[in-house]
C-alpha positions as CSV (number, residue, x, y, z in Angstrom):
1,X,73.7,88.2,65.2
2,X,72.4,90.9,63.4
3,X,70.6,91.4,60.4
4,X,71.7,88.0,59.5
5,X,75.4,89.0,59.8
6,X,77.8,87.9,62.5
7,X,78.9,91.3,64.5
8,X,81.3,89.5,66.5
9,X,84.8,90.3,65.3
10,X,87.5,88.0,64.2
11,X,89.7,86.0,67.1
12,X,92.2,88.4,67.5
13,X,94.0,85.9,69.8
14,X,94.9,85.2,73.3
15,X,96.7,88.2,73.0
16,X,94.1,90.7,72.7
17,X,93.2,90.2,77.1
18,X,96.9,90.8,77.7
19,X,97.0,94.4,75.3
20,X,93.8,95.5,76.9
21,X,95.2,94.5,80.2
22,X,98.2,96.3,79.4
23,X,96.8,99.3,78.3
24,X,94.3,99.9,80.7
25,X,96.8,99.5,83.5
26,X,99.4,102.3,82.1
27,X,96.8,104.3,82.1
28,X,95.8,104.3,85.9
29,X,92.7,102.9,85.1
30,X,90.5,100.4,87.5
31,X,88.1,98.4,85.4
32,X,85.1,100.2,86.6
33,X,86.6,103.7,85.5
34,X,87.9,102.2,81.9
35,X,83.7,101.0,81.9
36,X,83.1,104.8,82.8
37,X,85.3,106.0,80.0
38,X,83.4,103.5,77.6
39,X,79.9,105.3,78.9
40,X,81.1,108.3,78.5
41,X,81.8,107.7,74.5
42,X,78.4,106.1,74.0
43,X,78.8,102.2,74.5
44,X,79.1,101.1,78.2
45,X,81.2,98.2,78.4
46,X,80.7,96.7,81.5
47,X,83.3,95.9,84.3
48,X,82.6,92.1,84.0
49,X,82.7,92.3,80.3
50,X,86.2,93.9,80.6
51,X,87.5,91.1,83.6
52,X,86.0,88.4,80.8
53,X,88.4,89.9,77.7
54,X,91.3,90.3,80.3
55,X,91.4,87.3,81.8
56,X,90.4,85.7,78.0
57,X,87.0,84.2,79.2
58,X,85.8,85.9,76.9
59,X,87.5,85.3,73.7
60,X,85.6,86.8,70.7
61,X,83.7,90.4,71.7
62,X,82.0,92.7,69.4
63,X,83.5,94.7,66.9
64,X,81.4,97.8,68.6
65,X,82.9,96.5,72.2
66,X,86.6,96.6,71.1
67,X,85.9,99.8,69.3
68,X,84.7,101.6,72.5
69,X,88.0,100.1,74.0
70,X,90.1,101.8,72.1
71,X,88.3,104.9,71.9
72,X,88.0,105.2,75.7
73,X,91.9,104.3,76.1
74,X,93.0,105.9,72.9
75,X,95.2,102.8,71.6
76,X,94.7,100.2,69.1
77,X,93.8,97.1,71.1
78,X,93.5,94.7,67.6
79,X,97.3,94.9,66.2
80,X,100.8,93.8,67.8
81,X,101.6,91.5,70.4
82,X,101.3,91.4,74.5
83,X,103.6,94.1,75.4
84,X,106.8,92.1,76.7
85,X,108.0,88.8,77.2
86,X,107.0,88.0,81.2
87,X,109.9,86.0,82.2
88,X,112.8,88.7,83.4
89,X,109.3,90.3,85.3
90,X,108.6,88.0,87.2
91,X,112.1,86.5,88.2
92,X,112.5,90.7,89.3
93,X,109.2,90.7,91.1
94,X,110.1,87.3,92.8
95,X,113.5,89.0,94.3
96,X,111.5,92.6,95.0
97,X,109.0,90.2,96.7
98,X,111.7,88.5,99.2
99,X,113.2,92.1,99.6
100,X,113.7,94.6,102.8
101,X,111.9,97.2,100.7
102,X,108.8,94.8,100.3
103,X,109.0,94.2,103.5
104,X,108.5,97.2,104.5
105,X,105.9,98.0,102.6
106,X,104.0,95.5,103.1
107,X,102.7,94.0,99.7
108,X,99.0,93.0,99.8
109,X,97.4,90.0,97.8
110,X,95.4,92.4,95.2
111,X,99.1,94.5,94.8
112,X,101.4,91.7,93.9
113,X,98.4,90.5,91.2
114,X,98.6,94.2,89.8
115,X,102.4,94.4,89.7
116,X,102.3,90.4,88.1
117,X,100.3,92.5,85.2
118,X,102.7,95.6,84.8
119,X,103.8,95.9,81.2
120,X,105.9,98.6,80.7
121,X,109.8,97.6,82.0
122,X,112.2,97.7,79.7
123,X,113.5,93.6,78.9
124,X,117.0,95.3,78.7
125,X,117.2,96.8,82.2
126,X,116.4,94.5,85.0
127,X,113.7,96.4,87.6
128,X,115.4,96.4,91.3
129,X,113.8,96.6,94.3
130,X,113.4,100.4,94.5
131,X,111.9,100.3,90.9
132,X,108.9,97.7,92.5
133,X,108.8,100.0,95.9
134,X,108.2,103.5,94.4
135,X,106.0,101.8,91.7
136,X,104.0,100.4,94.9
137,X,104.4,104.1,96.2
138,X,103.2,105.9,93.3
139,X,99.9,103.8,93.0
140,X,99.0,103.8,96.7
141,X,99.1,108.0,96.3
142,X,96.9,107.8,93.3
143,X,94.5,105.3,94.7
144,X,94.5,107.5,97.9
145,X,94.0,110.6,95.6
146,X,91.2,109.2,93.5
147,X,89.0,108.6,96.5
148,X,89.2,112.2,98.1
């Protein structure tokens, strides 16, 4: 409380965790780099705070928290809904899982939790194998990248 006044802002729902989730993950973004990004602008958000409004332990966060969000990801975190409906994701994910390409590649734990989150297929086309494998592909070459 400040001044007498409440600063948290209103319940946006369980949906706000699932946007931020969402955005921060198109972008690339590890929760310790989005924290960065919020330093950078003035208002550190911490990588625990950020786990906490993901995972929706933490339900209600500051107005000046959500505003650093968005600033630092340049999206509006407070309107819409989560970005798709789950269900066709993770019936494709279950069959890319059981695949020869998976195989192959050998899917760790922390991998198949980030590709559970992935937000952006299209509920209209059905992912296939390939699609999971060079998404697999494409992050292990920029988490390689990012730690030259």
């Amino acid at each position: 409380m400040k001044n007498g006044h409440n600063d948290h802002a209103p319940d946006f729902g369980a949906h706000f965790g699932e946007r931020l989730l969402a955005a921060r993950l198109a972008q690339g973004l590890t929760q310790f780099q989005l924290s960065m990004k919020t330093a950078e602008i003035g208002h550190t958000v911490a990588p625990s705070a950020i786990s906490g409004l993901e995972s929706g332990r933490r339900k209600r966060p500051r107005l000046d928290t959500i505003q650093a969000l968005e600033a630092a990801l340049g999206v509006n975190l407070r309107n819409g809904k989560p970005a798709l409906d789950r269900g066709y994701i993770t019936k494709s994910l279950k069959v890319f899982l059981e695949s020869e390409v998976a195989r192959g590649l050998t899917i760790s734990k922390d991998e198949q939790r980030e590709l559970e989150a992935i937000p952006w297929f299209n509920p209209d086309e059905s992912p296939s194998p390939f699609d999971w494998g060079a998404y697999v592909m494409i992050r292990r070459r920029i988490r390689k990248n990012s730690l030259k």
